[in-house]
C-alpha positions as CSV (number, residue, x, y, z in Angstrom):
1,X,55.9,127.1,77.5
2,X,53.8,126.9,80.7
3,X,51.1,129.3,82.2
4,X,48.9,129.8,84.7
5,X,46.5,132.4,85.8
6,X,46.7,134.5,88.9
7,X,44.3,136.9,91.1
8,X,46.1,139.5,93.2
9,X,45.4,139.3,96.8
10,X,47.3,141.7,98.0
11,X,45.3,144.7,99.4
12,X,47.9,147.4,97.7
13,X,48.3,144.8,94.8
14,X,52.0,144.6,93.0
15,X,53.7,147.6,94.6
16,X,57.7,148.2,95.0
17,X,58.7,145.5,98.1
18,X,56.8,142.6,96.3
19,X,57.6,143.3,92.5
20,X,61.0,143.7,93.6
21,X,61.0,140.4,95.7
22,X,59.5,138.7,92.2
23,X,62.3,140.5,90.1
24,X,64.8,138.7,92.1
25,X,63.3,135.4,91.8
26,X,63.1,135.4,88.7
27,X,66.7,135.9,88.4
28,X,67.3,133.3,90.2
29,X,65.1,131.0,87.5
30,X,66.5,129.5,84.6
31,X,63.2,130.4,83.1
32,X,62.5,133.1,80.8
33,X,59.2,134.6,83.2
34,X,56.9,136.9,81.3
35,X,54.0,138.8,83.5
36,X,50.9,139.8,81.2
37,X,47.8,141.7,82.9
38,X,45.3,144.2,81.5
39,X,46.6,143.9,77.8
40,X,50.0,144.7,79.1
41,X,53.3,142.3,79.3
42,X,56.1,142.5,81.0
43,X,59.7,140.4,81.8
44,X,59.7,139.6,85.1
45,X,63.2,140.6,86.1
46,X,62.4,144.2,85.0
47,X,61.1,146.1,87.8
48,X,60.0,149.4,86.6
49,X,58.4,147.3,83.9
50,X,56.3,145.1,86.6
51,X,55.5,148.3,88.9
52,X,54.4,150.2,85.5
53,X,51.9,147.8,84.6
54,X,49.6,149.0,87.6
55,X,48.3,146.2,88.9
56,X,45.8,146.1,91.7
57,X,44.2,143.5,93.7
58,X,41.8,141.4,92.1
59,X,43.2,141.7,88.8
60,X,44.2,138.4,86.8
61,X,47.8,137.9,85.9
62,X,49.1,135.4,83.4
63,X,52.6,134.3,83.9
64,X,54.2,132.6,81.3
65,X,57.0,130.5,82.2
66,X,59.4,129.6,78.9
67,X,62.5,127.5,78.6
68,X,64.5,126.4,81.1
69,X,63.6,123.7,83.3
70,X,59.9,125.2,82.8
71,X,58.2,122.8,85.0
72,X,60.7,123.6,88.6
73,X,60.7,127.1,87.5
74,X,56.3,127.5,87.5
75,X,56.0,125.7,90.5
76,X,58.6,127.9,92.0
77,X,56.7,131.2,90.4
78,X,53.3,129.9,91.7
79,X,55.0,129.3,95.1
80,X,56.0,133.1,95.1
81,X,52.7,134.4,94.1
82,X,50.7,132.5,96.6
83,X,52.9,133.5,99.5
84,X,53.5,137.3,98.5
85,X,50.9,138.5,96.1
Protein backbone atom coordinates (compact mmCIF):
# COMPACT_ATOMS: atom_id res chain seq x y z
CA UNK A 1 0.00 0.00 0.00
CA UNK A 2 1.16 3.58 -0.74
CA UNK A 3 0.09 6.99 0.84
CA UNK A 4 0.64 10.40 0.87
CA UNK A 5 -0.65 13.33 2.55
CA UNK A 6 -2.57 16.22 1.00
CA UNK A 7 -3.67 19.93 1.95
CA UNK A 8 -6.78 21.22 0.19
CA UNK A 9 -6.30 24.30 -1.78
CA UNK A 10 -9.22 24.77 -3.19
CA UNK A 11 -11.10 27.81 -1.82
CA UNK A 12 -14.71 25.83 -1.62
CA UNK A 13 -12.54 22.63 -0.74
CA UNK A 14 -13.95 19.04 -2.14
CA UNK A 15 -17.35 20.07 -3.44
CA UNK A 16 -19.64 18.22 -6.20
CA UNK A 17 -17.50 19.13 -9.77
CA UNK A 18 -14.09 18.04 -8.18
CA UNK A 19 -15.14 14.93 -6.00
CA UNK A 20 -16.97 13.91 -8.96
CA UNK A 21 -13.93 14.48 -11.37
CA UNK A 22 -11.86 12.24 -8.54
CA UNK A 23 -14.68 9.49 -8.53
CA UNK A 24 -14.05 9.00 -12.10
CA UNK A 25 -10.48 8.75 -11.92
CA UNK A 26 -10.42 6.54 -9.78
CA UNK A 27 -12.41 4.35 -11.80
CA UNK A 28 -10.29 4.49 -14.26
CA UNK A 29 -7.28 3.20 -11.67
CA UNK A 30 -6.59 -0.31 -11.20
CA UNK A 31 -5.99 0.75 -7.66
CA UNK A 32 -8.18 0.31 -4.83
CA UNK A 33 -8.07 4.49 -3.74
CA UNK A 34 -9.23 5.12 -0.17
CA UNK A 35 -9.64 9.02 0.97
CA UNK A 36 -9.23 9.46 4.93
CA UNK A 37 -9.68 13.12 6.55
CA UNK A 38 -10.89 14.33 9.90
CA UNK A 39 -11.15 10.64 11.34
CA UNK A 40 -13.30 9.82 8.50
CA UNK A 41 -12.61 7.30 5.35
CA UNK A 42 -13.93 6.94 2.35
CA UNK A 43 -13.59 4.83 -1.23
CA UNK A 44 -12.79 7.08 -3.67
CA UNK A 45 -15.17 6.07 -6.45
CA UNK A 46 -18.15 6.75 -3.97
CA UNK A 47 -19.22 10.17 -4.43
CA UNK A 48 -21.82 10.88 -1.86
CA UNK A 49 -19.22 9.20 0.40
CA UNK A 50 -16.37 11.78 -0.65
CA UNK A 51 -18.81 14.94 -0.59
CA UNK A 52 -20.14 13.66 2.99
CA UNK A 53 -16.92 13.73 4.47
CA UNK A 54 -16.92 17.65 4.45
CA UNK A 55 -13.89 18.63 3.60
CA UNK A 56 -12.72 22.18 3.43
CA UNK A 57 -9.62 23.92 2.35
CA UNK A 58 -6.76 23.45 4.40
CA UNK A 59 -7.65 20.31 5.73
CA UNK A 60 -5.06 17.24 5.35
CA UNK A 61 -6.16 14.31 3.34
CA UNK A 62 -4.45 10.92 3.29
CA UNK A 63 -5.02 8.94 0.26
CA UNK A 64 -4.16 5.48 0.31
CA UNK A 65 -3.48 3.90 -2.78
CA UNK A 66 -3.73 -0.32 -2.51
CA UNK A 67 -3.17 -2.95 -5.06
CA UNK A 68 -3.01 -2.63 -8.42
CA UNK A 69 -0.18 -1.24 -10.15
CA UNK A 70 0.09 1.05 -6.91
CA UNK A 71 3.01 2.94 -7.90
CA UNK A 72 1.31 4.46 -11.73
CA UNK A 73 -1.92 4.69 -9.87
CA UNK A 74 -0.39 7.38 -6.82
CA UNK A 75 1.44 9.27 -9.15
CA UNK A 76 -1.74 9.50 -11.21
CA UNK A 77 -3.89 10.35 -7.80
CA UNK A 78 -1.17 13.05 -6.77
CA UNK A 79 -1.38 14.43 -10.35
CA UNK A 80 -5.20 14.88 -9.85
CA UNK A 81 -5.06 16.49 -6.57
CA UNK A 82 -2.38 19.00 -7.42
CA UNK A 83 -4.21 20.16 -10.51
CA UNK A 84 -7.90 20.11 -9.11
CA UNK A 85 -7.94 20.23 -5.40
Amino acid sequence: MKTFDYIIKDEIGMHARPAGMLVKEAKALDSKITISAKGKSADATRLMALMGMGIKKGDEVTVAVEGGNEDSSCAAMKTFFEENL
